[in-house]
MITORRO-479153 format. One record per residue (C-alpha): residue in three letters; x, y, z. Coordinates in nm, 2 decimals, decimal comma. Layout:
residues N
+---------+--------+--------+--------+
! residuo !     c1 !     c2 !     c3 !
+---------+--------+--------+--------+
!     Ala !      X !      Y !      Z !
...
+---------+--------+--------+--------+
end
This chain:
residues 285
+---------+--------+--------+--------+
! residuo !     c1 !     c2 !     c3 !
+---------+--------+--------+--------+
!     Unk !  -2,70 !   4,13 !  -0,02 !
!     Unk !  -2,87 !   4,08 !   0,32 !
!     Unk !  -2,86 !   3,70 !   0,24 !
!     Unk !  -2,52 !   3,71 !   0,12 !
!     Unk !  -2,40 !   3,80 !   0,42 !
!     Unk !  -2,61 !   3,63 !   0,66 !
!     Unk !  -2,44 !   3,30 !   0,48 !
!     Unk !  -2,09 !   3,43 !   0,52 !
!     Unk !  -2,19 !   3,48 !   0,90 !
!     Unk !  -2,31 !   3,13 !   0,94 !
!     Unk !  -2,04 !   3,00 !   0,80 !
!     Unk !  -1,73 !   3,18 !   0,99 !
!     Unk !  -1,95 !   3,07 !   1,30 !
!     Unk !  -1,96 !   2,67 !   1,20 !
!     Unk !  -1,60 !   2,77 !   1,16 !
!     Unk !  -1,56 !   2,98 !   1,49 !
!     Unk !  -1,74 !   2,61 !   1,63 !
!     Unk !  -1,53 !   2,40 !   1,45 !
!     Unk !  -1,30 !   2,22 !   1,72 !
!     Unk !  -0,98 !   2,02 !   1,66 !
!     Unk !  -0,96 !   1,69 !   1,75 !
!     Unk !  -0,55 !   1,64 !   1,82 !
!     Unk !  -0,45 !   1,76 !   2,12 !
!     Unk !  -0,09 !   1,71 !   2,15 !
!     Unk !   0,17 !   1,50 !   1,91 !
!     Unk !   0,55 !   1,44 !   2,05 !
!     Unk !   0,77 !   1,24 !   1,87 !
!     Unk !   0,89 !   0,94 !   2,04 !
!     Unk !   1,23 !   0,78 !   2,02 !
!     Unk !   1,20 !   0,40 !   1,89 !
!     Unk !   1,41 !   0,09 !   2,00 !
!     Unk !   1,65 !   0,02 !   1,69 !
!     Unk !   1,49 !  -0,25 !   1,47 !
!     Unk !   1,43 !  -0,35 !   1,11 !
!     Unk !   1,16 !  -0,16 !   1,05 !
!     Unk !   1,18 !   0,11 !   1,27 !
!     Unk !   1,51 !   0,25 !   1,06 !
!     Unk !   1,33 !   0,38 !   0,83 !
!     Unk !   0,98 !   0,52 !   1,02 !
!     Unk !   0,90 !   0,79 !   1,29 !
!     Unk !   0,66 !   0,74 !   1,59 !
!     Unk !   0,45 !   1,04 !   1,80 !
!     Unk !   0,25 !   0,97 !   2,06 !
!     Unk !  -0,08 !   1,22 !   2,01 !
!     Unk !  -0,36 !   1,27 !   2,26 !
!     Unk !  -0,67 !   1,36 !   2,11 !
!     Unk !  -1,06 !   1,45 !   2,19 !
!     Unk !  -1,31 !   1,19 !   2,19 !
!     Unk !  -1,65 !   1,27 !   2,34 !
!     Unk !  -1,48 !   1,57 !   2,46 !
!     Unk !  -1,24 !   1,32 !   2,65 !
!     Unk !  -0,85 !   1,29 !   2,62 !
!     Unk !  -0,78 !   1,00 !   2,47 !
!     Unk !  -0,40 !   0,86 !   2,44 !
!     Unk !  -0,30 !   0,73 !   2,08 !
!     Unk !   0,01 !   0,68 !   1,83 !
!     Unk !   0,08 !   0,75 !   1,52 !
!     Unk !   0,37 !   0,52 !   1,28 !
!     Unk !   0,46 !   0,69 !   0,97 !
!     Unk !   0,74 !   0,64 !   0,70 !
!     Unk !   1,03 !   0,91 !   0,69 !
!     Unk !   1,07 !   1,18 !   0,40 !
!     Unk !   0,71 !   1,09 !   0,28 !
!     Unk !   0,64 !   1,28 !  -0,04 !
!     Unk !   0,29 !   1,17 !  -0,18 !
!     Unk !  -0,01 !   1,13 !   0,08 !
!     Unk !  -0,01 !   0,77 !   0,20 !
!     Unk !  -0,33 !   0,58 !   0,30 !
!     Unk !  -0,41 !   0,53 !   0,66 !
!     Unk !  -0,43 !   0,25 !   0,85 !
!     Unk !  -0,59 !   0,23 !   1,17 !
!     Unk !  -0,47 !  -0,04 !   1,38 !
!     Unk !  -0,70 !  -0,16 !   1,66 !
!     Unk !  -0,55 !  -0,30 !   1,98 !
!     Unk !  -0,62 !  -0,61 !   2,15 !
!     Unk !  -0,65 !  -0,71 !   2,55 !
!     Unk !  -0,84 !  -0,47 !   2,79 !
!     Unk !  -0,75 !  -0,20 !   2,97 !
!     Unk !  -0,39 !  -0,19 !   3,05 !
!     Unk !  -0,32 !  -0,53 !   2,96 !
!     Unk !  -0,21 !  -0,53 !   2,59 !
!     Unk !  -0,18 !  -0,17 !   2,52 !
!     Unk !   0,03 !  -0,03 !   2,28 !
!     Unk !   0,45 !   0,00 !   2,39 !
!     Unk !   0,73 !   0,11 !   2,24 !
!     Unk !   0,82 !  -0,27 !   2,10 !
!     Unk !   0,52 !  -0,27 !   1,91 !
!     Unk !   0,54 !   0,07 !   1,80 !
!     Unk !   0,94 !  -0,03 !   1,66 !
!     Unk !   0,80 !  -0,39 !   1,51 !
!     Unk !   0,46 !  -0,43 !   1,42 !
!     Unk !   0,33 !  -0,10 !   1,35 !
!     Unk !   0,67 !   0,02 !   1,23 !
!     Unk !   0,60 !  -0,30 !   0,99 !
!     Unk !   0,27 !  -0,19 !   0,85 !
!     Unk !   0,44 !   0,22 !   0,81 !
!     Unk !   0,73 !   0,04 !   0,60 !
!     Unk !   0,41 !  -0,07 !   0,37 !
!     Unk !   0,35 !   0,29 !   0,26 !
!     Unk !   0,02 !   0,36 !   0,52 !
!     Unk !   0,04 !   0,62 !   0,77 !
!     Unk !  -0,06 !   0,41 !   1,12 !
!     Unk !  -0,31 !   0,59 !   1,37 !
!     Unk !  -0,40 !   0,36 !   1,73 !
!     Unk !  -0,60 !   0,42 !   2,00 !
!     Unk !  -0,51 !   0,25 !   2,34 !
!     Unk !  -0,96 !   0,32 !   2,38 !
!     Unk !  -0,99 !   0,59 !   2,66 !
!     Unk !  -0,92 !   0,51 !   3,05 !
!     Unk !  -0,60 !   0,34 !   2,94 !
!     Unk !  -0,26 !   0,49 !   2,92 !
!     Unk !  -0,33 !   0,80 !   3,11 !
!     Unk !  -0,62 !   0,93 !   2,86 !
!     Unk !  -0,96 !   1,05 !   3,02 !
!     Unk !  -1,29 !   0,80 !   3,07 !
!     Unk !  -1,34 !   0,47 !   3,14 !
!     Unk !  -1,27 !   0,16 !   2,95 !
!     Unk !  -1,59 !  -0,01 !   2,80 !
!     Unk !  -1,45 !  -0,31 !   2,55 !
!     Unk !  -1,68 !  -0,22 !   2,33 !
!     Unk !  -1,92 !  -0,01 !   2,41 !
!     Unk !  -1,88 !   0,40 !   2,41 !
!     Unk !  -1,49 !   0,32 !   2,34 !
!     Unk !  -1,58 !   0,20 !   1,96 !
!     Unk !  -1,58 !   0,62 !   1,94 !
!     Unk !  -1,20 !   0,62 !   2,02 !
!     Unk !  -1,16 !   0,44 !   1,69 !
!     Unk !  -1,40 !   0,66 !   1,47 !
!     Unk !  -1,28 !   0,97 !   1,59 !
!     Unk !  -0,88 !   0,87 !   1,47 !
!     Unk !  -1,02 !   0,91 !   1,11 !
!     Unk !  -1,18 !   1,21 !   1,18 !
!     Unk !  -0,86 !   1,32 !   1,37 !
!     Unk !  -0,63 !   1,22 !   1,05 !
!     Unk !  -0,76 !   1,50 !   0,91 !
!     Unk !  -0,59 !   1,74 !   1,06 !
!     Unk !  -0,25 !   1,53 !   1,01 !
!     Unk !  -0,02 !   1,67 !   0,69 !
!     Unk !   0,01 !   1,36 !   0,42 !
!     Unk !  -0,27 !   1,09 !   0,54 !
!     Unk !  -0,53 !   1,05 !   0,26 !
!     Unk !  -0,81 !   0,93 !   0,44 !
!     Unk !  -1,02 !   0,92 !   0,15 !
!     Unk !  -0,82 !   0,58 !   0,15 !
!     Unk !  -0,87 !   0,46 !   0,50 !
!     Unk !  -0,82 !   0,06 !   0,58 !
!     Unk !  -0,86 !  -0,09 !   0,95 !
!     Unk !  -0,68 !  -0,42 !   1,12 !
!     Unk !  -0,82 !  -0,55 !   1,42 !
!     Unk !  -0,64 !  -0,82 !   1,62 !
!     Unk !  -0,83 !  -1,02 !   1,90 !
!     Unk !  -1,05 !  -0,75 !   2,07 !
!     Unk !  -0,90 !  -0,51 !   1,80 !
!     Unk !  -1,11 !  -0,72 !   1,57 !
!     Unk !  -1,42 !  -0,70 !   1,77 !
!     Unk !  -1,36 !  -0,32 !   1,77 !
!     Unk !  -1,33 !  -0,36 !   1,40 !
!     Unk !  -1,65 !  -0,48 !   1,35 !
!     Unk !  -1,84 !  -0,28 !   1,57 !
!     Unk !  -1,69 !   0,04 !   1,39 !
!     Unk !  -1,83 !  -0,11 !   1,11 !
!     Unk !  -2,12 !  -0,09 !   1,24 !
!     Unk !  -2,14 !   0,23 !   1,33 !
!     Unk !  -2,06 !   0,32 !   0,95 !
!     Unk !  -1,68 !   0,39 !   1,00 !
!     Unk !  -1,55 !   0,54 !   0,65 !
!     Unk !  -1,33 !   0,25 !   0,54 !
!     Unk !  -1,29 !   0,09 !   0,24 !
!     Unk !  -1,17 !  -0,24 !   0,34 !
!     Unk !  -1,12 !  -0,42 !   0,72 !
!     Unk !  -0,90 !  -0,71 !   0,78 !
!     Unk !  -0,94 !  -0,91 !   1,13 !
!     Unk !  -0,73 !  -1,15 !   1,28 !
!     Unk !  -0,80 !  -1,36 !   1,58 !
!     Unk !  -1,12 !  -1,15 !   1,63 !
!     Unk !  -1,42 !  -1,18 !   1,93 !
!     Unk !  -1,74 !  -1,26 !   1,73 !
!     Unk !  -1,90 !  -1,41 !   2,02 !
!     Unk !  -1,90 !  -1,25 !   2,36 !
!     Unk !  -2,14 !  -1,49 !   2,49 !
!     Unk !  -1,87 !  -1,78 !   2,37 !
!     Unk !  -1,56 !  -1,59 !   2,50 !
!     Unk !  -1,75 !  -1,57 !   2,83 !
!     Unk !  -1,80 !  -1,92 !   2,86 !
!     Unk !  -1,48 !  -2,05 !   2,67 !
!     Unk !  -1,24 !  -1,83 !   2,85 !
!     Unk !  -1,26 !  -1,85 !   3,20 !
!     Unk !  -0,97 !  -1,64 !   3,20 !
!     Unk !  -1,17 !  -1,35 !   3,04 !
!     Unk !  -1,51 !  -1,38 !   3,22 !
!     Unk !  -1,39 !  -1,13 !   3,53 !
!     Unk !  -1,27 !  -0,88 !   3,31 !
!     Unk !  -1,57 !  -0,95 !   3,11 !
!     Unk !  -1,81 !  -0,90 !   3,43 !
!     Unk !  -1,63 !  -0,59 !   3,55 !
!     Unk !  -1,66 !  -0,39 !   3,21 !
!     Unk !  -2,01 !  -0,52 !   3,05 !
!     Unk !  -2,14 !  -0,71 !   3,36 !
!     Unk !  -2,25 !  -1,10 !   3,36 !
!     Unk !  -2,42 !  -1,20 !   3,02 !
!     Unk !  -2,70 !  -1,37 !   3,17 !
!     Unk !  -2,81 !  -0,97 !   3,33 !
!     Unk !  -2,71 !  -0,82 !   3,01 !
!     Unk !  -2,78 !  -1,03 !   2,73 !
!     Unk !  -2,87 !  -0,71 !   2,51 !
!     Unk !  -2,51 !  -0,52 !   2,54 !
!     Unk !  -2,36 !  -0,89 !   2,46 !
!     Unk !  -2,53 !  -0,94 !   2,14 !
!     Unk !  -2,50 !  -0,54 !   2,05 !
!     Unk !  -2,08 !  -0,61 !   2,06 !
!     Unk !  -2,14 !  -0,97 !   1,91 !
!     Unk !  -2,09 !  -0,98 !   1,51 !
!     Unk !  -2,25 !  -1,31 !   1,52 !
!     Unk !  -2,58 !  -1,12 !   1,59 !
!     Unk !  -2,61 !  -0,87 !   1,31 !
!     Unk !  -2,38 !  -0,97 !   1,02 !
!     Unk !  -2,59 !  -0,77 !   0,72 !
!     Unk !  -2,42 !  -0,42 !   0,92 !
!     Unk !  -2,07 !  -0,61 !   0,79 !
!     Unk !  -2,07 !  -0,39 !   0,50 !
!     Unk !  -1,71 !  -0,35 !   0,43 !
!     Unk !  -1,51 !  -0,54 !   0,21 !
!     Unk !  -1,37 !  -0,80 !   0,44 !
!     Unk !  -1,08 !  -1,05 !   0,56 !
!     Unk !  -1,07 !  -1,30 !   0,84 !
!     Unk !  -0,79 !  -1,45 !   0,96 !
!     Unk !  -0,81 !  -1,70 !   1,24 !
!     Unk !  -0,58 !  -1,98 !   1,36 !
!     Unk !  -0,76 !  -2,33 !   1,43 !
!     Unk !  -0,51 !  -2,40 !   1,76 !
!     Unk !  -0,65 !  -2,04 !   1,90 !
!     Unk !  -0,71 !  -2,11 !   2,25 !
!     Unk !  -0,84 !  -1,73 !   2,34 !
!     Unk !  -1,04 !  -1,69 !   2,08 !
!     Unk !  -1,19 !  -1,98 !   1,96 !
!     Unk !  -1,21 !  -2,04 !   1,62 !
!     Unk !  -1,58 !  -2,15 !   1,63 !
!     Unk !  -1,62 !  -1,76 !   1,66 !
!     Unk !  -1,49 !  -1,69 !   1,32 !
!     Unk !  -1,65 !  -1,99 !   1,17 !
!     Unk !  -1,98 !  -1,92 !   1,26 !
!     Unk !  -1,96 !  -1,54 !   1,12 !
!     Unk !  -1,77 !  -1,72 !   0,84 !
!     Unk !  -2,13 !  -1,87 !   0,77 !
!     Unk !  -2,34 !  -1,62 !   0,87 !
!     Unk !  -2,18 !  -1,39 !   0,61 !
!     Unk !  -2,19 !  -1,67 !   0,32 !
!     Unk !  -2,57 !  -1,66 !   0,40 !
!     Unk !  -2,56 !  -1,27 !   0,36 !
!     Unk !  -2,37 !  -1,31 !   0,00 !
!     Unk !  -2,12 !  -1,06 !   0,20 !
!     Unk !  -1,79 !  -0,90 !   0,04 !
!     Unk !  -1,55 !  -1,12 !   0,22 !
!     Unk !  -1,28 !  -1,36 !   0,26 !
!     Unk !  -1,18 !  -1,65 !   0,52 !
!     Unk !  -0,82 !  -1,77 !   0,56 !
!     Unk !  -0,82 !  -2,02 !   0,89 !
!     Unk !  -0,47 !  -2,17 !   0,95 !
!     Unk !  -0,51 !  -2,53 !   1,07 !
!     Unk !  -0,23 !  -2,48 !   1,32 !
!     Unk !  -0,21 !  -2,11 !   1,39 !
!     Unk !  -0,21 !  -1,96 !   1,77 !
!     Unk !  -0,40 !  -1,64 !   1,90 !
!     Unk !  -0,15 !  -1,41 !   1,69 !
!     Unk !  -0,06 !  -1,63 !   1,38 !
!     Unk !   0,30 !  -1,60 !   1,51 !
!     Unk !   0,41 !  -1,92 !   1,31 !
!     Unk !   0,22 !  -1,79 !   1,02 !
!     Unk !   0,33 !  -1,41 !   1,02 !
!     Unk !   0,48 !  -1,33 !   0,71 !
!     Unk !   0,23 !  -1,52 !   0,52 !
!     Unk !  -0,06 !  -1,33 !   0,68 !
!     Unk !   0,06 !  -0,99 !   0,65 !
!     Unk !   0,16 !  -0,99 !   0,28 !
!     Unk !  -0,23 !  -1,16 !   0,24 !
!     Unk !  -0,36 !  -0,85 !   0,43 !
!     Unk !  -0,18 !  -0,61 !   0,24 !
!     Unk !  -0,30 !  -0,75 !  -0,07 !
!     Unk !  -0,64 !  -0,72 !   0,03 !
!     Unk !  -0,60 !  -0,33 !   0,15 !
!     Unk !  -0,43 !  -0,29 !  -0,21 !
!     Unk !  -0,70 !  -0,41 !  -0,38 !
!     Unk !  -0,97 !  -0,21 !  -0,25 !
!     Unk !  -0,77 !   0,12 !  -0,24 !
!     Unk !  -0,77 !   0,40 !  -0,49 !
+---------+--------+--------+--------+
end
């Protein structure tokens, strides 16, 4: 009887421990589009190393069934890229009109959440934690969780990945690979670059820790790349060479480039996200 109860005791204190992870959630009012007829947007804070992190979630109206979730990972740095309320009424409101439930982070420091922006480093958390956060969402089966990364989304893709996010299939497009190769093919990106990780030639261990290209036997989710050959932010040499590095690893994966596609496939849209929904279909329950 003693041990009966000293179990029910531990228990109602993991409970009593037991934090949740969402903040706040207040709905937001979307621009009128095609897409966004028909879905609902909130705006949710929620805890990430015990920081406040800013994030949204895109869902379609009068859901009945749990959908699967989607987490969509950002690109650009800092303030520069973050989610708005045009993406939120277009591309997410797209993806929700799919039948997923969308969670995004905008990583912490940025839109008024807690922290300080890493690109890559403590930030690959922000991403993790949204799963762990869905949880306490009503209709999300995140037992079928899929992730799309765009640009340093993608990079943020893969490094969750790493970490052994609870996925079953990723999708990148336009993805970092290479931070060594962005730093010197971007001259745009190499200040930004030195002010969050530092310069590669004092750092070369964080560069290759947020660089696919380095370890591609931790790619161990089903996997599809999608990268334009006119990219000029992201050159498509990055995608190529994990392109190989995964053929060598007999990977679970799949390359699409687009001979004349830019940094976001723009010319190539609709072509690219019917091929990435097919791929989350396939690998979901």
């Amino acid at each position: 009887m003693k041990w009966v109860l000293m179990v029910v005791l531990l228990l109602a204190g993991c409970e009593a421990e037991r934090q949740d992870l969402i903040v706040s959630k207040e709905k937001i009012e979307l621009p009128d589009t095609v897409y966004s007829k028909s879905t609902e947007a909130y705006k949710i804070t929620y805890l990430s190393d015990e920081l406040e992190i800013a994030g949204f979630m895109v869902s379609p109206k009068n859901i009945e069934d749990d959908l699967p979730l989607l987490i969509y990972n950002r690109g650009g740095n800092q303030e520069y890229g973050k989610i708005d309320r045009e993406m939120l009424s277009k591309y997410l409101s797209l993806w929700a009109n799919k039948g997923y439930i969308v969670l995004a982070s905008q990583y912490r420091g940025n839109d008024g959440g807690e922290g300080q922006e890493e690109f890559g480093g403590s930030d690959v958390k922000d991403v993790s934690n949204l799963l762990k956060a869905a949880d306490e969402l009503p209709n999300v089966d995140t037992d079928n969780a899929v992730m799309l990364g765009r640009s340093r989304g993608g990079m943020m893709t893969y490094l969750a990945i790493k970490e052994g996010v609870n996925i079953k299939a990723a999708a990148v497009e336009g993805g970092i690979t290479d931070l060594f190769s962005q730093y010197e093919r971007n001259t745009a990106m190499r200040q930004v670059l030195n002010d969050l990780i530092g310069n590669p030639n004092q750092n070369e261990d964080t560069y290759k820790s947020r660089s696919a290209v380095y370890w591609p036997d931790e790619i161990d989710v089903p996997l599809l790349m999608l990268h334009g050959g006119e990219d000029w932010k992201v050159p498509v040499e990055q995608a190529r060479e994990l392109r190989d590095k995964l053929s060598e690893q007999d990977a679970e994966f799949e390359y699409i480039e687009y001979e004349e596609g830019d940094h976001g496939l723009t010319n190539h849209m609709n072509e690219y996200i019917e091929k990435v929904n097919q791929w989350f279909q396939e690998h979901i329950d």
